[in-house]
C-alpha positions as CSV (number, residue, x, y, z in Angstrom):
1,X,78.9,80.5,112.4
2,X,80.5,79.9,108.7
3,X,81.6,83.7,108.6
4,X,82.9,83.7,112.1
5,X,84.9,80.5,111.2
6,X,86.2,81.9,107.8
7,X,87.4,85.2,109.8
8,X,89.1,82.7,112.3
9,X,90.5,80.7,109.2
10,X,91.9,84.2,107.6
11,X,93.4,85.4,110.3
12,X,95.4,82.2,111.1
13,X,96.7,81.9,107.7
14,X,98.0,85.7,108.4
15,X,99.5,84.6,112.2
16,X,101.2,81.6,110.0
17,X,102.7,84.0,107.7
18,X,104.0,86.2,110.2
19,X,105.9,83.0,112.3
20,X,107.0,82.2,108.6
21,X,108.4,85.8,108.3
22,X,109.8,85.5,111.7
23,X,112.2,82.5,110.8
24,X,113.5,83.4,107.4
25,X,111.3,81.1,105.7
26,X,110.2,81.7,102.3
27,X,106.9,82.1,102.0
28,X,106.5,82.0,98.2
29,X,106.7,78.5,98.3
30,X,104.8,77.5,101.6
31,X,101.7,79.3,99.2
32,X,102.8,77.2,95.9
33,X,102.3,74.0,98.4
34,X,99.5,75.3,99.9
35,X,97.5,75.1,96.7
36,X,97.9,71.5,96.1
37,X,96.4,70.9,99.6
38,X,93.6,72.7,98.8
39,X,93.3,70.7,95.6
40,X,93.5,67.3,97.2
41,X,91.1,68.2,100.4
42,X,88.5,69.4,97.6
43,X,88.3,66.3,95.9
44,X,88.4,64.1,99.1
45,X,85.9,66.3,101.4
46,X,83.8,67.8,98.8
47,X,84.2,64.8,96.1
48,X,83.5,67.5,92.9
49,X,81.7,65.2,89.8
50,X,84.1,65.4,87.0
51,X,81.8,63.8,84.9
52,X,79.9,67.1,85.2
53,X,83.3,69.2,83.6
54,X,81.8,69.6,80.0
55,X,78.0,71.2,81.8
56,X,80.5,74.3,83.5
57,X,79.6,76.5,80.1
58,X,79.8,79.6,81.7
59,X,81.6,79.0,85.4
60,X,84.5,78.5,83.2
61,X,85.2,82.5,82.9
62,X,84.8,82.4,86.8
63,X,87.2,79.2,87.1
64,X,89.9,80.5,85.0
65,X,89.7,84.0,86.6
66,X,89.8,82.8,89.8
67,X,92.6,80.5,88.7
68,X,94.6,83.3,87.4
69,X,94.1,86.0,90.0
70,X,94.1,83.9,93.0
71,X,98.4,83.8,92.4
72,X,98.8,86.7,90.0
73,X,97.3,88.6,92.9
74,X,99.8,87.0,95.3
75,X,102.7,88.5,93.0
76,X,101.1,91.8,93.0
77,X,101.5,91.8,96.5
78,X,104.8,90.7,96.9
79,X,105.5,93.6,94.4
80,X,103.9,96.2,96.5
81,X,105.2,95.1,99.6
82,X,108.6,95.5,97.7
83,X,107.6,98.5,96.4
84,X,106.2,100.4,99.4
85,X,106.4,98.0,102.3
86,X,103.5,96.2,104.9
87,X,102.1,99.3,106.1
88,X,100.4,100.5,102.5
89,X,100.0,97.3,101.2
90,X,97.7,96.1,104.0
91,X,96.2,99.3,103.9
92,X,95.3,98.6,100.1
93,X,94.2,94.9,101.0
94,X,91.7,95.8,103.4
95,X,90.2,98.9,101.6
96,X,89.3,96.2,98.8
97,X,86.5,96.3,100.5
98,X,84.2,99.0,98.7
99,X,84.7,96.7,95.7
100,X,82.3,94.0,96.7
101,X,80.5,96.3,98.8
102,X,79.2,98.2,95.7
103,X,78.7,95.0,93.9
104,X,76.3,94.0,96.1
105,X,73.9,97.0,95.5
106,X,75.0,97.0,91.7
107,X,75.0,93.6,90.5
108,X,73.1,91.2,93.1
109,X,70.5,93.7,94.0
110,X,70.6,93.7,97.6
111,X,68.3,96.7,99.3
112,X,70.1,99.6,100.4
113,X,68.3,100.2,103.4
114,X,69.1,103.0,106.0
115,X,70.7,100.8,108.6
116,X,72.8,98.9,106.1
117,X,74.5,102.4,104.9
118,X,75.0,103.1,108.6
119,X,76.4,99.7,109.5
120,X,78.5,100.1,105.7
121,X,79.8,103.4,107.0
122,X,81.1,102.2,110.3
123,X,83.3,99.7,108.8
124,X,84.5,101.9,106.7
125,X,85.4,104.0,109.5
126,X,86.5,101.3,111.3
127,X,88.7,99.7,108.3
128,X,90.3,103.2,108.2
129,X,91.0,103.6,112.0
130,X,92.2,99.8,112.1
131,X,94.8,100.0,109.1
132,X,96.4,103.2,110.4
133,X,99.6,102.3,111.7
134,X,102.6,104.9,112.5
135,X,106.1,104.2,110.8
136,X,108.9,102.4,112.9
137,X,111.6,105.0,112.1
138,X,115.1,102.9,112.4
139,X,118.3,105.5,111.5
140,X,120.2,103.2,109.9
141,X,117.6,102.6,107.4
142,X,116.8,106.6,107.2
143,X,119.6,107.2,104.8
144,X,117.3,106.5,101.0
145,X,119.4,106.2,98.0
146,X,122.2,103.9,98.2
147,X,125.3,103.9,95.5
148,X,124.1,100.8,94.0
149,X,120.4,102.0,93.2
150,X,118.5,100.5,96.3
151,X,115.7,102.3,97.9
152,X,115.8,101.4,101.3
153,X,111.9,101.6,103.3
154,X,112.2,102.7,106.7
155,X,109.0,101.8,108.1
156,X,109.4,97.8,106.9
157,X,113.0,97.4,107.2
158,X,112.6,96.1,103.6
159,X,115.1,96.8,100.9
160,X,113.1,97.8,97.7
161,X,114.6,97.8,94.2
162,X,113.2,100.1,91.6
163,X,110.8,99.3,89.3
164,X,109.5,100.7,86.3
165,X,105.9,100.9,86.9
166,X,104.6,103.5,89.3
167,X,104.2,102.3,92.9
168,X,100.7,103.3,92.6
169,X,99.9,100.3,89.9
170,X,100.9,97.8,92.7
171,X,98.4,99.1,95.2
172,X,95.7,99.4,92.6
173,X,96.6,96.1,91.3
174,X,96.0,94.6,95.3
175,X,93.0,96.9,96.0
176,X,91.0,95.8,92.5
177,X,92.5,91.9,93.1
178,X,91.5,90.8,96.4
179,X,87.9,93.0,95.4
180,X,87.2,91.0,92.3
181,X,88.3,87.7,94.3
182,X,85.7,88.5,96.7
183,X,82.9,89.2,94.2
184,X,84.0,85.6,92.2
185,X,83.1,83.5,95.4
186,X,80.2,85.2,95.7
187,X,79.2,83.9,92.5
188,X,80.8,80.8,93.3
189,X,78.0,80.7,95.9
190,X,75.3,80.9,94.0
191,X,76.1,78.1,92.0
192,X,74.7,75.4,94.6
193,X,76.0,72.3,94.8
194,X,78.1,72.8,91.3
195,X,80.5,74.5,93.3
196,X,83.0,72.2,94.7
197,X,83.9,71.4,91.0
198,X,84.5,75.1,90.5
199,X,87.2,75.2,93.8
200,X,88.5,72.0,92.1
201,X,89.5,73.3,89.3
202,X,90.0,76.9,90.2
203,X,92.5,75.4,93.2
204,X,94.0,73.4,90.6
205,X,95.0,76.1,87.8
206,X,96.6,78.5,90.2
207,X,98.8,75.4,91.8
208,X,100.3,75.4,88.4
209,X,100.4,79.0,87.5
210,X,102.4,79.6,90.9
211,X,104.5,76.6,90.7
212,X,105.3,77.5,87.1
213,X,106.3,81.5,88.2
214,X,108.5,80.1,91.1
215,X,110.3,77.9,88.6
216,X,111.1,80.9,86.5
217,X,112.2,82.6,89.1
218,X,115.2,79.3,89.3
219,X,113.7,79.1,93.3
220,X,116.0,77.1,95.9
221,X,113.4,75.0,97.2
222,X,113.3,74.3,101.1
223,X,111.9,71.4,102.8
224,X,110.6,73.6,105.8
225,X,108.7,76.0,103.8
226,X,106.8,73.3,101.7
227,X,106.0,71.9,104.7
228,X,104.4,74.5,106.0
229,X,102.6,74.6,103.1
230,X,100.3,71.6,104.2
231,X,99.1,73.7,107.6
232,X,98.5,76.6,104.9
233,X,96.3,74.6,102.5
234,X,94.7,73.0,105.4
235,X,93.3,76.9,106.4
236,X,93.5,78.2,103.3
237,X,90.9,75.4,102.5
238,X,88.8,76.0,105.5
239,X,88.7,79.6,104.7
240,X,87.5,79.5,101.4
241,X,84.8,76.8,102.1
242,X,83.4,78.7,104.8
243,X,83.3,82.1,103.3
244,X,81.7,80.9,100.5
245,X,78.8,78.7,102.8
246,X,78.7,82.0,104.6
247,X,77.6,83.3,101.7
248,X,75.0,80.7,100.9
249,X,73.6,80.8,104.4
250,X,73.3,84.8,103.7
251,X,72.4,84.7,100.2
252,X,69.9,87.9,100.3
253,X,72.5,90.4,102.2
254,X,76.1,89.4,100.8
255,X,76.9,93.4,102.3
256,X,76.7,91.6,105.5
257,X,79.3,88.7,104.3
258,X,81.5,91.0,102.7
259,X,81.4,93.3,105.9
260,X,81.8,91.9,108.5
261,X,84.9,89.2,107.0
262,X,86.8,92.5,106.2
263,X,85.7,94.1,109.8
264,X,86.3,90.9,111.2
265,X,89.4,89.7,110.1
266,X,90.9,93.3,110.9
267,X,89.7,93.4,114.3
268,X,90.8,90.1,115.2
269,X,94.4,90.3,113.7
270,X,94.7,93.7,115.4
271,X,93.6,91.9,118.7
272,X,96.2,88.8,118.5
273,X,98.3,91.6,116.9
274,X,98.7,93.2,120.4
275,X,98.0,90.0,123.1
276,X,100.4,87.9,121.3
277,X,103.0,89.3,119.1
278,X,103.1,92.2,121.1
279,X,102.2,94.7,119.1
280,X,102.0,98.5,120.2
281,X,98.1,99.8,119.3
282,X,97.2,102.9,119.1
283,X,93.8,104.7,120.5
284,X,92.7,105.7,116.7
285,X,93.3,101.5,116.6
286,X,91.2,100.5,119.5
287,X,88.6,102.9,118.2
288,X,88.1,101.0,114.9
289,X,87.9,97.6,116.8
290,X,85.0,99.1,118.8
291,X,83.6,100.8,116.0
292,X,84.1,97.2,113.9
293,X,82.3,95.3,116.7
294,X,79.6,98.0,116.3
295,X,79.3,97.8,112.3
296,X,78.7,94.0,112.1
297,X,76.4,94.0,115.3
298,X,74.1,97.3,113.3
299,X,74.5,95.0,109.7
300,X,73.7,91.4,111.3
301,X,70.9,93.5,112.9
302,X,69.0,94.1,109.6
């Protein structure tokens, strides 16, 4: 129930993005608001003992990399999607996977039995099929190189300036990101009932990082996209929480967690993808859902 509530949680933060994208709102700064939500609902639904701040000794490392990478991995992304557009980037999110995936065999130990590599290798196969997505070709974005120096993407309809790192280092920089995220609140987990504290002050940190980068940046702040920001911490919140109980409740086969969220989240977002947003799908698309469906049922079936 957790992990089927954190996939639902995911995927509306995603659907919310999208209706910010929709009407021109920036979404830089619904996530800078979001963060202080998150804050405040940790101390007032999960009441974190401060007075236990100077026993973290070594959750420290895992607060202040969470507290770093949770919005240094949100510029990353903006840069890739700049860089290469949607399409790649998602591709590079999703396949974050294998990160965690291996961790689990690696560092927590979990048995690598027969039916877990076949339920492991269907999402894969399923993560593949579901990410693939065919370019929107629009001829008046077709033409590349502009006078002025501005890469135009045809498949996003987004204007990309150059950069000079590689585009590769952007989609490296999501795929390793979101996979070292995931294996931190897996050992956020397994701290028990310390870890509201660690959310606390991991929520905290990254409020202030991203708040800090935005103000750099000289941002024009707007009073709809802070707004928005509440309904964002609000899931953002309920995402986190429930991933990280899911992982508690499954605290012998975290491949399972890690899984079927991915798989999940996927397969869902393609679903609301096509019944609400209208989105074409394509049969390699509706494969991976079934093939999805199948992996978590084979890995939940251990």
């Amino acid at each position: 129930m957790y992990l089927i509530i954190a996939v639902l949680c995911s995927v509306a933060v995603s659907v919310l993005l999208k209706v910010l994208r929709q009407h021109d709102i920036d979404i830089r700064q619904t996530i800078v608001a979001g963060y202080p939500v998150a804050f405040l609902l940790t101390w007032v639904l999960l009441k974190p003992d401060l007075s236990t701040v100077s026993d973290l000794g070594e959750a420290w490392r895992i607060i202040l990399l969470l507290g770093v990478l949770l919005p240094l991995v949100f510029v990353i992304l903006g840069r890739a999607i700049e860089s290469v557009g949607i399409i790649a980037t998602d591709a590079a999110q999703r396949l974050s996977l294998i990160i965690p995936i291996v961790a689990a065999f690696v560092l927590f130990g979990e048995t690598l039995t027969q039916q877990r590599i076949m339920g492991i290798g269907l999402g894969f196969l399923a993560l593949g099929a579901l990410a693939y997505r065919r370019p929107i070709m629009d001829a008046h974005l077709a033409k590349g190189q502009t006078d002025t120096g501005i890469t135009k993407i045809t498949e996003t309809n987004t204007l990309v300036t150059s950069t000079k790192l590689p585009v590769v280092f952007w989609l490296l920089g999501v795929w390793l990101g979101y996979g070292v995220i995931d294996i931190l609140f897996k050992q956020v987990a397994k701290q028990g009932a310390a870890f509201p504290l660690t959310l606390f002050m991991s929520f905290g940190i990254a409020a202030v990082l991203l708040f800090v980068y935005l103000l750099a940046q000289k941002t024009k702040w707007s009073a709809k996209a802070l707004g928005a920001g509440v309904l964002l911490g609000i899931l953002n919140m309920a995402n986190i929480y429930t991933y990280i109980k899911a992982h508690q409740a499954l605290a012998n086969s975290p491949s399972v967690v890690f899984t079927g969220m991915n798989v999940g989240v996927i397969a869902v977002a393609t679903i609301i993808g096509v019944l609400v947003f209208k989105e074409t799908i394509s049969k390699l698309n509706m494969l991976g859902i079934a093939l999805a469906i199948i992996a978590v049922v084979v890995l939940f079936w251990t």
